[in-house]
Every structure is written in structure tokens, then in C-alpha cells.
Backbone as numpy.savetxt, mean C-alpha at the origin, in Angstrom:
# Nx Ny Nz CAx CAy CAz Cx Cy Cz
15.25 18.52 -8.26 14.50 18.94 -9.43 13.35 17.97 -9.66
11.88 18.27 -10.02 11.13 17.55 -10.15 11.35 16.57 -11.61
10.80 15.53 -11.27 10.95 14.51 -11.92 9.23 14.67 -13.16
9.59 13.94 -14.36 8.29 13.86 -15.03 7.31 12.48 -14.50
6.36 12.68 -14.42 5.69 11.60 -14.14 4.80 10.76 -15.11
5.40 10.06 -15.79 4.59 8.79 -17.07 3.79 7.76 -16.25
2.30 7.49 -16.23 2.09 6.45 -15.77 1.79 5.79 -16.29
2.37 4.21 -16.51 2.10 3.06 -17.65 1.49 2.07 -17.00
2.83 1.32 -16.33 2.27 0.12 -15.78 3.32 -0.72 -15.23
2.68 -1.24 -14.05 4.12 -2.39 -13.37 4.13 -3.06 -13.55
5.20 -3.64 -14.21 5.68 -4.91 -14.69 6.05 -5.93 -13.62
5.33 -7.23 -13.34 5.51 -8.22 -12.47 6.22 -9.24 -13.01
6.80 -9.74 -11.92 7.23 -11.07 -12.11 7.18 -11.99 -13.34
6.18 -12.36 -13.61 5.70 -13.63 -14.34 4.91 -13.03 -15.48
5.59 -11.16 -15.71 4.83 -11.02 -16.92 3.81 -10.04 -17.42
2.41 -10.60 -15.76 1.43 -9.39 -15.98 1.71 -8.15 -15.64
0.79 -7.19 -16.15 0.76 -5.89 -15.95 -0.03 -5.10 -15.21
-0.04 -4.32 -14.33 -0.51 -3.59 -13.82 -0.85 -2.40 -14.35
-2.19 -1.95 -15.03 -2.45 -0.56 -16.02 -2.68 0.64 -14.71
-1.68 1.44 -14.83 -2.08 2.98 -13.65 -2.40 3.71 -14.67
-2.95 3.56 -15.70 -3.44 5.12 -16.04 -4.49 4.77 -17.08
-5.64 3.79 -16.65 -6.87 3.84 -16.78 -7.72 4.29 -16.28
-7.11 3.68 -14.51 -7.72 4.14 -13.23 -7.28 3.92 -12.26
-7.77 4.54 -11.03 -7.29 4.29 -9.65 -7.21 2.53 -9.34
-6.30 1.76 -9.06 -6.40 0.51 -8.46 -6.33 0.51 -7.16
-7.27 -0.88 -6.93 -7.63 -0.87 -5.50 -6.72 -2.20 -5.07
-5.96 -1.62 -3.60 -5.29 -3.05 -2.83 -6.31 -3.22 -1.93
-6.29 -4.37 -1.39 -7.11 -5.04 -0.64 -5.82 -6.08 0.60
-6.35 -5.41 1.84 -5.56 -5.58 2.83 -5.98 -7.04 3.46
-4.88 -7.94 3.92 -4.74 -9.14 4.37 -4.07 -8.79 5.20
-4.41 -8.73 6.69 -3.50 -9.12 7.95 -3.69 -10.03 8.48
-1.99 -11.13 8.35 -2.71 -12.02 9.32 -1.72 -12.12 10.43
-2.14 -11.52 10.49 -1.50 -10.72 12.39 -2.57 -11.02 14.26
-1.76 -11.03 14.67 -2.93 -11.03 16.01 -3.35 -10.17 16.80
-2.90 -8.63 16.08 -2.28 -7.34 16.82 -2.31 -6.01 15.67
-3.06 -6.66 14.32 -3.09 -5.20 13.42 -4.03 -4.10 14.01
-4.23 -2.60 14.05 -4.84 -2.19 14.49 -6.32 -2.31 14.58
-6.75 -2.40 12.90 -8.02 -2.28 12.87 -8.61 -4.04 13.19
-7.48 -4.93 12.33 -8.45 -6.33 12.10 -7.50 -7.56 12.70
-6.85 -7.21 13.46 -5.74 -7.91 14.17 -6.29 -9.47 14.66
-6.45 -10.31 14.75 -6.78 -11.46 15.03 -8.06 -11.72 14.52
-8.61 -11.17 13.17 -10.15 -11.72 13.12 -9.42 -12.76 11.89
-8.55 -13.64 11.25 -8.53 -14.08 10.77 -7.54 -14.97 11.32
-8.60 -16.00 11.42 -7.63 -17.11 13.20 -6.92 -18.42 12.40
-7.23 -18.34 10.91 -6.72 -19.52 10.24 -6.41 -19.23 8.99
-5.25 -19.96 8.34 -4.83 -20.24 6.82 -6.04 -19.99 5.81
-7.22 -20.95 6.02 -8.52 -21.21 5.25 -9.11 -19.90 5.61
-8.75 -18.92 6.41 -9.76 -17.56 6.72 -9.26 -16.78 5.88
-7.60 -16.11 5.99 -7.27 -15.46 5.50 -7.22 -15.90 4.05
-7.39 -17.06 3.39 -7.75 -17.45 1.74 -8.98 -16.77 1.20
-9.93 -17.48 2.36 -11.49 -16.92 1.85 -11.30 -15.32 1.79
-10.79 -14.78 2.99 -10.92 -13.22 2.82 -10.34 -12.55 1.45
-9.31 -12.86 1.37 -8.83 -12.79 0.20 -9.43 -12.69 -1.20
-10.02 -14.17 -1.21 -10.43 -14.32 -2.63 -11.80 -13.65 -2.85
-12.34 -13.09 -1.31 -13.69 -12.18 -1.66 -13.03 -11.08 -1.81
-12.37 -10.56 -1.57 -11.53 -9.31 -1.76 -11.33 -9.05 -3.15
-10.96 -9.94 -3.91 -11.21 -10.06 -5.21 -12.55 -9.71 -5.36
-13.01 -11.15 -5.17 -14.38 -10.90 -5.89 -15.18 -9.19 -5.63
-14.65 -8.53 -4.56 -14.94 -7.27 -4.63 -14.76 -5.63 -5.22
-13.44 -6.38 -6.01 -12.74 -5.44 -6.82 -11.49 -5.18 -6.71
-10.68 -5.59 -5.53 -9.26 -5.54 -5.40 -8.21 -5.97 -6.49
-7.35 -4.93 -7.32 -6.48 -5.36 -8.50 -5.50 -6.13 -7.95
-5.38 -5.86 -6.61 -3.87 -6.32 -5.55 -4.29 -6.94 -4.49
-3.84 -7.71 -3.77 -3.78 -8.54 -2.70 -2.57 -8.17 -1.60
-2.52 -7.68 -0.64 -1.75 -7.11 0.33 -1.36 -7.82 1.71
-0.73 -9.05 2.00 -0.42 -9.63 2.63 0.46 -9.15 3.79
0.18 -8.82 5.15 1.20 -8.60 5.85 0.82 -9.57 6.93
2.38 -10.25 7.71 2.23 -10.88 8.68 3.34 -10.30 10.14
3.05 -8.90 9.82 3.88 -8.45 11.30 2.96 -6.84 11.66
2.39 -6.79 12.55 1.12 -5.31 12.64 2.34 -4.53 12.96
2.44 -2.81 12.02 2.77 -1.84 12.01 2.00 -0.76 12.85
1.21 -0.77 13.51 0.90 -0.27 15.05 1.56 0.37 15.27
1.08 1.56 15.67 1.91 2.30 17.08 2.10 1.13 18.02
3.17 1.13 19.19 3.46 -0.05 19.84 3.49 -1.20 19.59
3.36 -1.49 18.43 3.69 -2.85 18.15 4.84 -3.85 18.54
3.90 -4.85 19.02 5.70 -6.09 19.25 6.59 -6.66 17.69
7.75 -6.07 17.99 8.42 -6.79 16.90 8.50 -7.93 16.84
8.69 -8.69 15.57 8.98 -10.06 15.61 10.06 -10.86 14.02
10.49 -11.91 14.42 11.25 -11.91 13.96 11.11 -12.55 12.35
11.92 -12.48 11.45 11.33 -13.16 9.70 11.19 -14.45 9.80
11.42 -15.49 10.79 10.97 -16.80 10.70 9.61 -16.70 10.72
9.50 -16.17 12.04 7.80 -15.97 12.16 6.80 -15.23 11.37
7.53 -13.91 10.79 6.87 -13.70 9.96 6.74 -14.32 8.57
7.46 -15.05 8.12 7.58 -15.84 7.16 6.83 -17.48 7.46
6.27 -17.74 8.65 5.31 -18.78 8.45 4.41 -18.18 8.67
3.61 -16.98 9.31 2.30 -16.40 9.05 1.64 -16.36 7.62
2.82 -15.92 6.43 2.39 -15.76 5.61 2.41 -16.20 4.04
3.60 -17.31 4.66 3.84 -17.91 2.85 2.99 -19.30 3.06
1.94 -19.57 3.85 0.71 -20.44 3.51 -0.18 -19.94 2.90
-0.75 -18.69 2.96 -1.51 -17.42 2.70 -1.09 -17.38 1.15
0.44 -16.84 0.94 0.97 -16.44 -0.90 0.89 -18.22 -1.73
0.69 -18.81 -0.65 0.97 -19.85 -1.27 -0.15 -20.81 -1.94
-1.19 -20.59 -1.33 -2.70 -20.77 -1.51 -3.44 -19.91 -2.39
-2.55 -18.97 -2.49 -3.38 -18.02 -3.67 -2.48 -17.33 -5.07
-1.29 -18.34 -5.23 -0.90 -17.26 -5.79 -0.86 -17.95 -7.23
-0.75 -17.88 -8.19 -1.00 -18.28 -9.47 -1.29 -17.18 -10.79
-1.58 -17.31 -12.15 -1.98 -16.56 -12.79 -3.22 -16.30 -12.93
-4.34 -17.13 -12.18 -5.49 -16.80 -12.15 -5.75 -15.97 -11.07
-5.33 -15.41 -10.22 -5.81 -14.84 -9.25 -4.91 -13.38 -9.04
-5.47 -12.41 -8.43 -4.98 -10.81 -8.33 -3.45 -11.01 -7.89
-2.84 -10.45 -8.86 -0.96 -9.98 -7.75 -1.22 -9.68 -6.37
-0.15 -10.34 -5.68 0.16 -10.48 -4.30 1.10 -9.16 -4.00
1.31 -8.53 -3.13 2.05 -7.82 -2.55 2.35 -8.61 -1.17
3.65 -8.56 -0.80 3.72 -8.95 0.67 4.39 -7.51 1.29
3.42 -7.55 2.43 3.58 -6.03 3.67 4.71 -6.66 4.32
6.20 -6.05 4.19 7.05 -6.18 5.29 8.59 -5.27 5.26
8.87 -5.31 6.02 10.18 -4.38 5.84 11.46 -5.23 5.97
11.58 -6.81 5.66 12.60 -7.84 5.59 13.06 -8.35 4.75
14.23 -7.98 4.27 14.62 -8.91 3.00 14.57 -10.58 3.16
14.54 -11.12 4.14 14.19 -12.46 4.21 13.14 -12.77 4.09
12.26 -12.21 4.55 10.60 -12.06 4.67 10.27 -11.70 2.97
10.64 -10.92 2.05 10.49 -10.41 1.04 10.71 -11.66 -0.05
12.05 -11.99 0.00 12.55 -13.04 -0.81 11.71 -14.56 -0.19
11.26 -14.63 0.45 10.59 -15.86 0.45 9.44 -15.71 -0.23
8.48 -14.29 0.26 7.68 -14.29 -0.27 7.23 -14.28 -1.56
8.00 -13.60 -2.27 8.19 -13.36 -3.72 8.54 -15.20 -4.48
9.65 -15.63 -3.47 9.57 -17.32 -4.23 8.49 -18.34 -4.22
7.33 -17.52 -3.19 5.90 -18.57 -2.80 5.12 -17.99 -4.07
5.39 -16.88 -4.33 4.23 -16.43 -5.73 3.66 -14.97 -5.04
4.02 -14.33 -4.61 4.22 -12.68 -4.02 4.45 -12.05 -5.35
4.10 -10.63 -5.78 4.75 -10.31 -7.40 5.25 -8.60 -6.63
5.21 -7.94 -5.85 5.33 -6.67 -5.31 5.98 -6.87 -4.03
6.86 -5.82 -3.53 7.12 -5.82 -2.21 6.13 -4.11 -1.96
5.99 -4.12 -0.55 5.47 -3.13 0.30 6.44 -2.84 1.44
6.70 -1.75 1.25 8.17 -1.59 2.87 7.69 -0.20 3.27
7.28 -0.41 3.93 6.81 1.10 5.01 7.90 1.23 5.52
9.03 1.02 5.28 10.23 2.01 5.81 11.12 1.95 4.42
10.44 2.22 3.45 11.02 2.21 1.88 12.69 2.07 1.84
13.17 1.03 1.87 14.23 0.35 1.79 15.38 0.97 2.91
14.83 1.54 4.07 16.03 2.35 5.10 16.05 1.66 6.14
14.99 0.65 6.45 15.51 -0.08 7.59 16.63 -1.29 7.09
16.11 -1.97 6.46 16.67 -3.28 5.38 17.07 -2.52 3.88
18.33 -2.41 3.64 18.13 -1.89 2.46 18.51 -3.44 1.63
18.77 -4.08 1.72 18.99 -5.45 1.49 17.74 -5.68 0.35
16.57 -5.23 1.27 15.55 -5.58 0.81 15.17 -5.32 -1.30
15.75 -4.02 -1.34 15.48 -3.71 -2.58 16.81 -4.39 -3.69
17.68 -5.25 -3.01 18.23 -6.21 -4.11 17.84 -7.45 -3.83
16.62 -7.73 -2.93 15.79 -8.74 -3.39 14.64 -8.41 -4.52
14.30 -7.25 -4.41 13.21 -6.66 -5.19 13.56 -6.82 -6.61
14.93 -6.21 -7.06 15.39 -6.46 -8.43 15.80 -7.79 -8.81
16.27 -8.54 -7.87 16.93 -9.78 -8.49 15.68 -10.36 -9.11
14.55 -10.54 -8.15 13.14 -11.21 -8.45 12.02 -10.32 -9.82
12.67 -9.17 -10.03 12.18 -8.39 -11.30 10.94 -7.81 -10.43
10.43 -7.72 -9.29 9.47 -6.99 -8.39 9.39 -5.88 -8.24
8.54 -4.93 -8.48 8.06 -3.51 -8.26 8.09 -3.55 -6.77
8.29 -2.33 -6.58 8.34 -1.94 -5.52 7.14 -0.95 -4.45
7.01 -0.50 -3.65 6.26 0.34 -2.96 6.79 0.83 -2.01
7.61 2.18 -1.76 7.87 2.67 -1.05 7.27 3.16 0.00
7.15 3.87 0.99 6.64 4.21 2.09 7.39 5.06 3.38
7.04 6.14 3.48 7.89 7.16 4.51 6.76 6.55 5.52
7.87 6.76 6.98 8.05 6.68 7.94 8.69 7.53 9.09
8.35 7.60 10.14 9.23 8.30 11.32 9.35 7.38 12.71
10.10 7.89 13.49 9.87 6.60 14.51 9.36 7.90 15.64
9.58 8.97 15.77 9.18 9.94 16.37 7.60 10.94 15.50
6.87 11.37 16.52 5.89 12.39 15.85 6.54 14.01 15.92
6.79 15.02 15.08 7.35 16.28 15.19 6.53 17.34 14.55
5.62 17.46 15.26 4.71 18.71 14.82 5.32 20.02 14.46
6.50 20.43 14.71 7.22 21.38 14.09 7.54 21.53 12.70
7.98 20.50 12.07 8.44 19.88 10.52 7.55 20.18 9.46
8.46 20.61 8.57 7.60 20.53 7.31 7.48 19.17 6.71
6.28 18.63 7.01 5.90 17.22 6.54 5.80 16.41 5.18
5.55 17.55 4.62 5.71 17.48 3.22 7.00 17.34 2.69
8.19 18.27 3.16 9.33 18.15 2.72 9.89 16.98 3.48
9.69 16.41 4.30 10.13 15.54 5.07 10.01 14.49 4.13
8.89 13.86 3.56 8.69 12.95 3.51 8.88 13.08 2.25
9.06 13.86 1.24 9.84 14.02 -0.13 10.97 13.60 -0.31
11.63 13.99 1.13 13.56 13.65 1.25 13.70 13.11 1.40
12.53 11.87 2.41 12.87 10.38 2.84 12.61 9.68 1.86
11.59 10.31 0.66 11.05 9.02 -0.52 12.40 9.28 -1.56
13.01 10.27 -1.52 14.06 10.36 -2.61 15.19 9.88 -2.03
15.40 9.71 -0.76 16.38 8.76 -0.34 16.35 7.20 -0.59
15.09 6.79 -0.28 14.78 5.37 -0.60 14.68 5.35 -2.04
14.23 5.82 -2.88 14.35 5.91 -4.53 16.10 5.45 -4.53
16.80 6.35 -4.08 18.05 6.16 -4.78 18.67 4.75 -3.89
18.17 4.26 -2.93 18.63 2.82 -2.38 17.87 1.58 -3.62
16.60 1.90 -3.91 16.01 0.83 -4.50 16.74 0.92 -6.30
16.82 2.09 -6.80 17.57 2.32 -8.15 18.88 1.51 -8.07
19.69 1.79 -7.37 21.09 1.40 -7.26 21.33 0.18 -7.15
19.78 -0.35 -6.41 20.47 -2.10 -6.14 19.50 -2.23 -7.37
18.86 -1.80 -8.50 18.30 -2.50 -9.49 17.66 -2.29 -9.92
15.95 -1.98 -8.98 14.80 -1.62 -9.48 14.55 -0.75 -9.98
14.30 -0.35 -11.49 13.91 0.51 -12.30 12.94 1.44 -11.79
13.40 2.90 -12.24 12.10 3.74 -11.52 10.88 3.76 -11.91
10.58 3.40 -12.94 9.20 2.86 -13.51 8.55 1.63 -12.64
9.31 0.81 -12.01 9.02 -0.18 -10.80 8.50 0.32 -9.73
8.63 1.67 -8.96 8.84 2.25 -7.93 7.27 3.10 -8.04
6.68 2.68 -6.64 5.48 3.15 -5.75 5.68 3.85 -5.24
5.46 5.45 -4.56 5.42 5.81 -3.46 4.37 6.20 -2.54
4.13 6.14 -1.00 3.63 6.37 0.01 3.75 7.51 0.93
3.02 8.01 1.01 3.14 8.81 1.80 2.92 8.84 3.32
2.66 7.42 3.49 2.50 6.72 4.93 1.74 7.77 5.63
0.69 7.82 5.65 -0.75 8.38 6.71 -0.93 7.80 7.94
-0.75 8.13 8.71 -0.34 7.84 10.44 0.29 7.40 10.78
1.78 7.44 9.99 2.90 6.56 10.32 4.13 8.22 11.09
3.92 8.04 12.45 4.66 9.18 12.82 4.60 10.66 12.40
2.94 10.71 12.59 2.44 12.39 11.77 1.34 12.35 12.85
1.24 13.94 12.95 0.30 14.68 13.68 -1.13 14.40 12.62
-2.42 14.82 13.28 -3.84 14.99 12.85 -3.38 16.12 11.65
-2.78 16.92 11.79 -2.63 18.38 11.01 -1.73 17.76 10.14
-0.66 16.71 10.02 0.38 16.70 9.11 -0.37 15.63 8.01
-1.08 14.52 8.44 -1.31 13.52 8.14 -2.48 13.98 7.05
-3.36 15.09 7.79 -4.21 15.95 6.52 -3.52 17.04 5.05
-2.64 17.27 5.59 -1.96 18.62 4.74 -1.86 17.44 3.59
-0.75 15.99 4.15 -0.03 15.13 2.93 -1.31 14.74 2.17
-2.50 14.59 2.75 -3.72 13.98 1.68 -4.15 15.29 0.74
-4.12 16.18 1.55 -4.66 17.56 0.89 -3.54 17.97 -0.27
-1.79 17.80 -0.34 -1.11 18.36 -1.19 -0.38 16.88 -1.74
-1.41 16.26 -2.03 -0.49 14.96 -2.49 0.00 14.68 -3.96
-0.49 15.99 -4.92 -0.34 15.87 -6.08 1.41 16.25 -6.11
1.67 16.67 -5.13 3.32 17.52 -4.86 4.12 15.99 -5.18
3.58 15.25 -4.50 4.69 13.92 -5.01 4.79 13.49 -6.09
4.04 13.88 -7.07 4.82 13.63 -8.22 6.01 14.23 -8.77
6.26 15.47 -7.76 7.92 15.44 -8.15 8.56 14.84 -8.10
8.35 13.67 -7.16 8.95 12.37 -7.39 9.30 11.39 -8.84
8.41 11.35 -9.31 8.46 10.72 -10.69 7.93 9.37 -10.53
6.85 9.28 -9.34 6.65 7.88 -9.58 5.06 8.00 -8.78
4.34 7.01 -9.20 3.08 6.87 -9.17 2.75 7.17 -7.44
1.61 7.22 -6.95 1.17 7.23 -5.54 0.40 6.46 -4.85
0.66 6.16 -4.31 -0.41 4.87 -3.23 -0.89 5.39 -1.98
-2.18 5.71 -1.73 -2.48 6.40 -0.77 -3.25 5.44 0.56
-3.08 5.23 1.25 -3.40 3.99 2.71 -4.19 4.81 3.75
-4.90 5.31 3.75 -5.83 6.27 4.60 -6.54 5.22 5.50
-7.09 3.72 4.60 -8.32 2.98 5.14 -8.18 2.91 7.02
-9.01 3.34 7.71 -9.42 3.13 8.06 -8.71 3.66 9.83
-7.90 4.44 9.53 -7.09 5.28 9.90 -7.38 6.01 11.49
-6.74 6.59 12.65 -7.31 7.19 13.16 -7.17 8.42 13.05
-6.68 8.77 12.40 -7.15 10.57 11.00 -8.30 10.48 11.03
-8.77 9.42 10.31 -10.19 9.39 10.35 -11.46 9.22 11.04
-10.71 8.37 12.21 -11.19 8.55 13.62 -11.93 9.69 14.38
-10.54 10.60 14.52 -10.80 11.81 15.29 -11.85 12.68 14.35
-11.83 12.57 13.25 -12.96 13.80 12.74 -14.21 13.08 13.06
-14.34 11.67 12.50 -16.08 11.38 12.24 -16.28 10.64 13.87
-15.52 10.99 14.46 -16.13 10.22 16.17 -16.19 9.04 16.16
-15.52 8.14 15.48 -15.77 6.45 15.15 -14.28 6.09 15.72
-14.81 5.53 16.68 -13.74 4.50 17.80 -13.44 3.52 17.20
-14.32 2.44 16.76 -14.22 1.30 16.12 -14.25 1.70 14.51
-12.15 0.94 14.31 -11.77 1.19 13.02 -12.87 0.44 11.98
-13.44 -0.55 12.48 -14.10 -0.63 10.83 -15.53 0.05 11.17
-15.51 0.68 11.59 -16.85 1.56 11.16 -16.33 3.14 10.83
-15.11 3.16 10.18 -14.81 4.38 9.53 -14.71 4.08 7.80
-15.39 3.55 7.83 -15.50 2.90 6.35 -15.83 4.33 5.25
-16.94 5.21 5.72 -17.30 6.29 4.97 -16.21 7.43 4.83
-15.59 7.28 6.24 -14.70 8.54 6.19 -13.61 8.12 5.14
-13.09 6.94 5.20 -12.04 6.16 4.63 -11.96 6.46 3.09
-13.49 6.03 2.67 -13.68 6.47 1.57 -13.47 7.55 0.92
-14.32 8.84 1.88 -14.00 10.16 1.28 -12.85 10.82 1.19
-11.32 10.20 1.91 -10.17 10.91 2.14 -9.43 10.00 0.81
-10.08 8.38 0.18 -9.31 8.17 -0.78 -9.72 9.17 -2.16
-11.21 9.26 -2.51 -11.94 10.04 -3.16 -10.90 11.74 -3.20
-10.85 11.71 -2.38 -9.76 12.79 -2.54 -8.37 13.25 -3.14
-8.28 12.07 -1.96 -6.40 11.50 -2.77 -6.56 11.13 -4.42
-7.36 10.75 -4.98 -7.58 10.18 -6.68 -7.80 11.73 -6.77
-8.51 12.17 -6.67 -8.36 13.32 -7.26 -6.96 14.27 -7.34
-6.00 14.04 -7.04 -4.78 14.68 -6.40 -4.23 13.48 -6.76
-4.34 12.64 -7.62 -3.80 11.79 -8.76 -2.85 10.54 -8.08
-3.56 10.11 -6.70 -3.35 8.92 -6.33 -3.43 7.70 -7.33
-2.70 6.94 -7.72 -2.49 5.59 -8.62 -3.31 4.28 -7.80
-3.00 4.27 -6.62 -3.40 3.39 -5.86 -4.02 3.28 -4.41
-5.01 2.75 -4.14 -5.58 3.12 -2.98 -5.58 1.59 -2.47
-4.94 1.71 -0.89 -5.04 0.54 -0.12 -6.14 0.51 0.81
-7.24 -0.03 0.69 -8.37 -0.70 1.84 -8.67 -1.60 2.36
-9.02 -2.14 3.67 -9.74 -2.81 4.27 -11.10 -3.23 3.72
-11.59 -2.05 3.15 -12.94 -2.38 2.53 -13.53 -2.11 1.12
-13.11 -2.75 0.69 -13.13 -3.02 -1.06 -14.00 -2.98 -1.70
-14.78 -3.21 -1.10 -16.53 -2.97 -2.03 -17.06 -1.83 -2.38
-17.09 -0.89 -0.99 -17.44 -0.20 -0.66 -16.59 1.24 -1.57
-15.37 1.16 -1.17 -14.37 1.77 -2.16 -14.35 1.54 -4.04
-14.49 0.05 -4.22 -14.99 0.10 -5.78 -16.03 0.48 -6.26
-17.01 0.56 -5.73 -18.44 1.54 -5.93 -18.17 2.53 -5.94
-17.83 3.69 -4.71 -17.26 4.79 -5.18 -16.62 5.36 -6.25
-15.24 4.16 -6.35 -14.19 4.71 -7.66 -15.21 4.75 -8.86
-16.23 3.67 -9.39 -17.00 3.58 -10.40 -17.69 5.15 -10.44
-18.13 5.60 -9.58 -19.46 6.58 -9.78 -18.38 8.40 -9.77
-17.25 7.94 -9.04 -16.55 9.10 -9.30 -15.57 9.14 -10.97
-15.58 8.28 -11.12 -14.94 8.12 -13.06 -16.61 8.50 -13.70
-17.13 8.02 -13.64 -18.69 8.13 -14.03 -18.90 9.89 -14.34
-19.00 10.49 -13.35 -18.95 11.39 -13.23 -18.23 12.63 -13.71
-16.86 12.21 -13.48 -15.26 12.48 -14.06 -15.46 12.28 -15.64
-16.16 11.29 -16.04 -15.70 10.69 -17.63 -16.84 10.57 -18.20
-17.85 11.49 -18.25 -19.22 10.36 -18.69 -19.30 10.09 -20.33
-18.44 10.76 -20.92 -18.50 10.09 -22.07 -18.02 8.63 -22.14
-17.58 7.84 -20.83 -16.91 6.55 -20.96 -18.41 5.31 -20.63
-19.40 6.71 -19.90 -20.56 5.50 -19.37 -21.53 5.58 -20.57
-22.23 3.75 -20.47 -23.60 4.25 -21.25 -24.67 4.16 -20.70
-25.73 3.93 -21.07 -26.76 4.95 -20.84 -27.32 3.62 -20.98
């Protein structure tokens, strides 16, 4: 049965708030990986991935998105030690009350709980609590919102994608509820090229308002995608920056809460001129 959908605000850690229903918020992606698809080794040091960061801010990012293991097709796994020194120098250098909430990208409850004790305020699990379910009674113990995320480990162009990934987010809902986290805590994803066809990966951007039968806000991760690839002919992921844009521009309209990018500037300009537009009794003149 569909759920009602209230959007207020996530309550972090240490207090602050996250407002979803002013406007779309923008995450701003940190890999410091050697192997992410689009930006996999361009950030060769501690002091890189800070600076990137804190311009990321300065560009409009409400969130900070830390991952230290690339979710790739083919990706090498690796293990939470390692991912846990990639990245709690990174939460640890930036995390405070002056600076944007941290999310850490990972699907490890060891990896999670460290991060969250360096100054992390969100977890991100692209396999929304089914690989590690561990993970989401680190999420509650630490009072952390969550972000869910469907996944497949296979592609099945047969499937209804939509229902698929409804059943997998209401499965992980009821792992993250049970060990704690309030559903008002709870993100969901609809994971865009995570084990979906060109055709499936469009339908979920095109009918994404359907997840709010879920009852919980939406985070849409399109940036930079090879969805976006194959239409605009752009090989090299960061020069899909325009397409990136127009598929989040979309998703907000179809009442995305949150949009994750690579390129933050570019995306907060947009969001401005599409509320503008949307609201003009809010602009002046």
C-alpha cells in the first residue's frame, strides 16, 4: 500500500538539519578511489580530496559524499581496513559544524561506523542495507539518516524495473526500520546504472514520482552516467556534464529531494533558474 510522503527534514547527528522541502539539495561527489568510473585517481592526495571538497561547497553542495571503494561495473573489491584509511583522513579534515554534512559512500558496517565516529553525519549504501545489514544498526545507534539504494548484480531486460526496485527499496526499508532508523531518516535511490538496461535506467528517471509510494524522499545519481553517454555521444564521463544536468532537471521535476553530482556548479545554476521559473513570485526583480 502506498505510503504518504511528508518532506521535512533529516535530522543529523550533532543536531543540524537538512530542509527537503524548500528545494532540491545538491550532493557533491568525493572519490577517493583509484578506479571510480568517471574521476578515479584524479585526486592523488589527502590535501586534494580536502580542496575538492571544500570547493564543492563553495559551489553549492548541501552534502559532501565521500566514497573510498569505486562501484564500477568490474570493480576490484576491497577490504574495510582499506577502505577505512582512504577515507577517514578526508571525514576527518573536514568535518565539523562549520562545514556541509558528510555522507560516507559504502556498503560496510565497519567502514560506516568509523566513518560516522570521524564526523560522517549520513550513510550511503548502494546495496540499501542487503549486503551488510549490520550496517543499518550502525546507522541508528549513531542517530544517522540513511540513503538507500537498489541494486542488481545481474542486468535483466525482461523485468519490470520499476517494480523491481520498489520491492528491493521496501525490503531494505524494513531492514533499516527494525534495527532503528526512523522512516523519516530514510533516502531512497533508485540506483541509475546500477544493473539496468539503457531502456530501464530511462523509464526509472521518467516514472520516478512512483517512489513515493515509498514514503520517503528521493535521491536521484544520474551525474555523469553512461545513460548519458550513449544518447549525447560523450565518451569522456566528465564531458557529460549537460546531459547530466538535463536528466537531474527532470528527476526534480518528478519530485527528486536530492541530486548527487560530480559537477556542482553547473547543477546549482540550473536548480536556481529552474525554481526561478517554477516560483517567480520567490525572485526579485
Amino acid at each position: 500500500m502506498a505510503q504518504a510522503l511528508v518532506l521535512t527534514a533529516l535530522v543529523l547527528p550533532d543536531g543540524r538539519r537538512l530542509d527537503l522541502d524548500a528545494r532540491p539539495l545538491l550532493m557533491g561527489v568525493v572519490n577517493v578511489t583509484p578506479d571510480s568510473f568517471s574521476d578515479g585517481g584524479l585526486l592523488q592526495s589527502v590535501d586534494d580530496a580536502l580542496a575538492h571538497a571544500r570547493t564543492l561547497v563553495e559551489e553549492g553542495a548541501d552534502i559532501v559524499d565521500i566514497g573510498g571503494e569505486s562501484t564500477r561495473p568490474g570493480h576490484a573489491a576491497i577490504d574495510a581496513a582499506t577502505e577505512i584509511a582512504r577515507v577517514l583522513p578526508v571525514i576527518g579534515g573536514l568535518s565539523g559544524s562549520s562545514f556541509a554534512p558528510i555522507s560516507i559512500d559504502t556498503s560496510k558496517a565497519q567502514v560506516a561506523d568509523a566513518a560516522l565516529k570521524a564526523g560522517a553525519a549520513i550513510v550511503n549504501d548502494v546495496w540499501g542495507c542487503q549486503r551488510e545489514p549490520a550496517i543499518a544498526d550502525v546507522a541508528a545507534r549513531h542517530g544517522a539518516p540513511m540513503i538507500l539504494m537498489h541494486n542488481r548484480e545481474t542486468i535483466d531486460a525482461g523485468i519490470d524495473i520499476l517494480d523491481d526496485v520498489l520491492r528491493f527499496l521496501e525490503r531494505s526499508i524494513v531492514i533499516a526500520t527494525k534495527a532503528g532508523v526512523p522512516r523519516s531518516q530514510i533516502v531512497v535511490d533508485p540506483g541509475i546504472g546500477f544493473g539496468k538496461t539503457q531502456t530501464q535506467n530511462l523509464s526509472l528517471i521518467r516514472d520516478l514520482d512512483r517512489l513515493a509510494e515509498l514514503g520517503c524522499p528521493v535521491l536521484l545519481g544520474a551525474s555523469r552516467k553512461s545513460t548519458i553517454g550513449r544518447i549525447t555521444g560523450q565518451t569522456v564521463p566528465a564531458e557529460r556534464v549537460a546531459g547530466s544536468i538535463a536528466a537531474h532537471l527532470f528527476g526534480v521535476s518528478r519530485g527528486a529531494a536530492i541530486i548527487r553530482a560530480h559537477d556542482v556548479r553547473g547543477h546549482s545554476d540550473a536548480l536556481k533558474v529552474w525554481a526561478a521559473i517554477r516560483e517567480p513570485a520567490k525572485v526579485t526583480s
